[in-house]
C-alpha positions in Angstrom: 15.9 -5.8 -2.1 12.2 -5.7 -1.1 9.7 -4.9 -3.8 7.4 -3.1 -1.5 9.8 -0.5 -1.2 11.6 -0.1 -4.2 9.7 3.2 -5.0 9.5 5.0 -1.7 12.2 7.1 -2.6 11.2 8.5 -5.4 7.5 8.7 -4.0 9.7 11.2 -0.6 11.3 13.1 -3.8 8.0 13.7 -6.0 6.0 15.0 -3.0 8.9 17.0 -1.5 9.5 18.7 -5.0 5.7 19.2 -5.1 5.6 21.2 -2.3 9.1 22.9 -3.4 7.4 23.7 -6.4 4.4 25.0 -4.9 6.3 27.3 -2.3 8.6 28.8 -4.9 5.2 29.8 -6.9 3.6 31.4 -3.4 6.7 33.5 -2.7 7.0 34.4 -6.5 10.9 33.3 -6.8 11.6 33.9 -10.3 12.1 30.7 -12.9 15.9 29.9 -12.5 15.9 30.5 -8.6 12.9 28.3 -7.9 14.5 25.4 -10.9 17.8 25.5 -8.4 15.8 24.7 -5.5 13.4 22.9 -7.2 16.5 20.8 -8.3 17.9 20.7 -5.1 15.0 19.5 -3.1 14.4 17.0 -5.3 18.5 15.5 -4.5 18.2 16.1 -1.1 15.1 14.2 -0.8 15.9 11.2 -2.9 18.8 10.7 -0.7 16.9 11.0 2.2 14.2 8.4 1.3 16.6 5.8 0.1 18.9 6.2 3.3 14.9 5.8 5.1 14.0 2.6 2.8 17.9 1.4 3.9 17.0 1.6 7.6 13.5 0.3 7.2 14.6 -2.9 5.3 17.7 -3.4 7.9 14.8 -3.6 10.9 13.3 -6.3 8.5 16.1 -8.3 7.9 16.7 -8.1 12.2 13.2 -9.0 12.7 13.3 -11.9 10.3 16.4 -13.1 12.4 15.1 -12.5 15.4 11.6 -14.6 14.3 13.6 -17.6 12.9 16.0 -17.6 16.0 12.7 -17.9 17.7 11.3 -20.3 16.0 14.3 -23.0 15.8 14.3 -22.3 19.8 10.4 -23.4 19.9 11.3 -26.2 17.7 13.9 -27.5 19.8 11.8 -27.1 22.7 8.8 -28.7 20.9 11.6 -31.9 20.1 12.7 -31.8 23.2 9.1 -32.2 24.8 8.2 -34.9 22.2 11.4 -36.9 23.1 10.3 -36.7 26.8 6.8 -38.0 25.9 7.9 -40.9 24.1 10.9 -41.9 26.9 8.1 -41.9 29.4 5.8 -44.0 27.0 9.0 -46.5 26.5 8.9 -46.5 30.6 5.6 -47.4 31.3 5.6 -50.3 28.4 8.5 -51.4 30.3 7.0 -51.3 33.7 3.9 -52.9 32.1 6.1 -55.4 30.6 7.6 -56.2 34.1 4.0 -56.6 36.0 3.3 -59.0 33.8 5.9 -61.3 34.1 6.5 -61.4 37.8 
């Protein structure tokens, strides 16, 4: 698992049961009613960041496929130039080779 996530959820659930907390105090629920949704916001949201941090880390892991599919293309490519540079310099020792001796 990535470290630079590992706390987003509960980051999503502190905020979000914050503002629950907040809300139940503006519209004066009493103690027990605003603890239940209190509680329950906090659930709700903790699921919902770590199913968030789940998706986020998947597009990671495609990107990081994607990049290093990338790359070993641009490194064959890269061989595949290099090996066409040095066949030509083979040929024109060869053809040098050849002036010479006729």
């Amino acid at each position: 698992m990535n470290k630079r996530y590992a706390m987003m959820p509960i980051v999503i659930m502190l905020i979000a049961g914050g503002i629950a907390g907040l809300m139940t105090l503006y519209f004066r629920y009493e103690a027990i009613e605003s603890m239940w949704i209190i509680l329950g916001s906090l659930v709700l949201f903790y699921m919902i960041g770590r199913a968030l941090r789940r998706v986020i880390l998947l597009f990671e892991q495609q990107i990081a496929e994607e990049e290093a599919k990338r790359l070993e293309e641009e490194g064959k490519v890269v061989e595949k130039e290099g090996a066409a540079e040095n066949a030509s310099d083979g040929e024109s020792d060869k053809e040098e080779e050849e002036g010479s001796t006729s």
